[in-house]
PALUMMI-236448 format. One record per residue (C-alpha): residue number from 0; residue in one letter; x, y, z. Coordinates in Angstrom, 2 decimals, always signed. Layout:
BEGIN
k_r_px_py_pz
NUM_a_X_Y_Z .
...
This chain:
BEGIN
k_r_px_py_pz
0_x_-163.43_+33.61_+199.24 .
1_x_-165.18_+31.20_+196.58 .
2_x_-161.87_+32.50_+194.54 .
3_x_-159.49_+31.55_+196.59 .
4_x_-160.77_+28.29_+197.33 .
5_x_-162.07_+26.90_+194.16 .
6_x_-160.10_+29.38_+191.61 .
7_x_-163.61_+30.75_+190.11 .
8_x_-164.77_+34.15_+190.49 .
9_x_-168.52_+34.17_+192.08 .
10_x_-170.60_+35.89_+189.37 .
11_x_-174.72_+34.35_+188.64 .
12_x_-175.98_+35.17_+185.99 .
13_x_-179.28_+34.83_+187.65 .
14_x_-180.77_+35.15_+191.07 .
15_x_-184.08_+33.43_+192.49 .
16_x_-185.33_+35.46_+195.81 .
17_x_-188.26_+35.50_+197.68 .
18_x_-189.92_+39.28_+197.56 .
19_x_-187.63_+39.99_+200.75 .
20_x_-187.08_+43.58_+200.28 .
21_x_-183.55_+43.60_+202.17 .
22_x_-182.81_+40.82_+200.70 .
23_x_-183.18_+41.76_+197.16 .
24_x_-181.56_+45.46_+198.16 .
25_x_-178.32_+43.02_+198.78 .
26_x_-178.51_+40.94_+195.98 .
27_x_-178.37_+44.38_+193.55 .
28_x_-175.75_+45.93_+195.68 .
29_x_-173.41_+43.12_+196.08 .
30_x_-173.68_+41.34_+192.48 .
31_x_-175.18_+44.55_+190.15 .
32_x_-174.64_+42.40_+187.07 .
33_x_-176.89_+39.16_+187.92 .
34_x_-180.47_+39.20_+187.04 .
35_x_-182.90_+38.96_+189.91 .
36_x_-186.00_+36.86_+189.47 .
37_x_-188.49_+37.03_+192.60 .
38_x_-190.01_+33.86_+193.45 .
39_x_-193.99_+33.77_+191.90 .
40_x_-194.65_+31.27_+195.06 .
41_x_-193.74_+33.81_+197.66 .
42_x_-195.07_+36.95_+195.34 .
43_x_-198.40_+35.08_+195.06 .
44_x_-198.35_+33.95_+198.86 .
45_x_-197.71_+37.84_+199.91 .
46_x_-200.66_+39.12_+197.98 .
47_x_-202.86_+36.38_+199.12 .
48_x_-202.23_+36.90_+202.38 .
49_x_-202.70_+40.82_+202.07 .
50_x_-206.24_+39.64_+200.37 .
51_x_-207.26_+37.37_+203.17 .
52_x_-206.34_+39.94_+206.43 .
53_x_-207.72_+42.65_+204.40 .
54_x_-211.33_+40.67_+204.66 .
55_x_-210.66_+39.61_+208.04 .
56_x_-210.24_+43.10_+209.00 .
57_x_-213.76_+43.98_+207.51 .
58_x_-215.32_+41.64_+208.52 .
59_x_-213.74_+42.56_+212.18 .
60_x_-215.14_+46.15_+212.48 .
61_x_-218.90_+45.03_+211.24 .
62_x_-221.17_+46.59_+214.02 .
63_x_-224.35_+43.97_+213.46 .
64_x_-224.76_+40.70_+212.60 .
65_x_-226.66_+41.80_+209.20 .
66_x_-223.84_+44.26_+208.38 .
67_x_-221.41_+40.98_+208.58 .
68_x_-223.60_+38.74_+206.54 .
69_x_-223.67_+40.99_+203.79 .
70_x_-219.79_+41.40_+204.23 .
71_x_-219.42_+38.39_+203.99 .
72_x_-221.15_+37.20_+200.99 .
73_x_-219.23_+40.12_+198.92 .
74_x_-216.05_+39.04_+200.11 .
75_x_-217.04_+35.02_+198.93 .
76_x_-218.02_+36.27_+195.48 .
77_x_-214.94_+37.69_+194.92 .
């Protein structure tokens, strides 16, 4: 299509994605060539987010309000 309407063949040399896995599945299947190059805003954002639920979760299943305490201050020294 981007041919035949501005008489230049589609082909990056690089591609910026988020850390989408379907979406960087397509991007090697449909241009194999290009490099991809996974955003470091949404890379860090996933793993902080995987950090914070993770301690949530802990803290969650504590069984007394000591056991939560102490959860808690490990978790804000890390």
């Amino acid at each position: 299509m981007t041919k035949q309407l501005f008489a230049v063949e589609f082909s990056p040399q690089f591609i910026m994605t988020d850390a989408d896995k379907a979406q960087n599945k397509a991007c090697q299947t449909e241009l194999p060539s290009a490099k991809i190059l996974i955003s470091t805003c949404a890379s860090t954002w996933n793993r902080l987010r995987e950090i914070i639920f993770r301690d949530l979760n802990d803290l969650h299943f504590c069984r007394t309000q000591s056991e939560f305490d102490v959860k808690k201050d490990q978790i804000i020294r890390e």
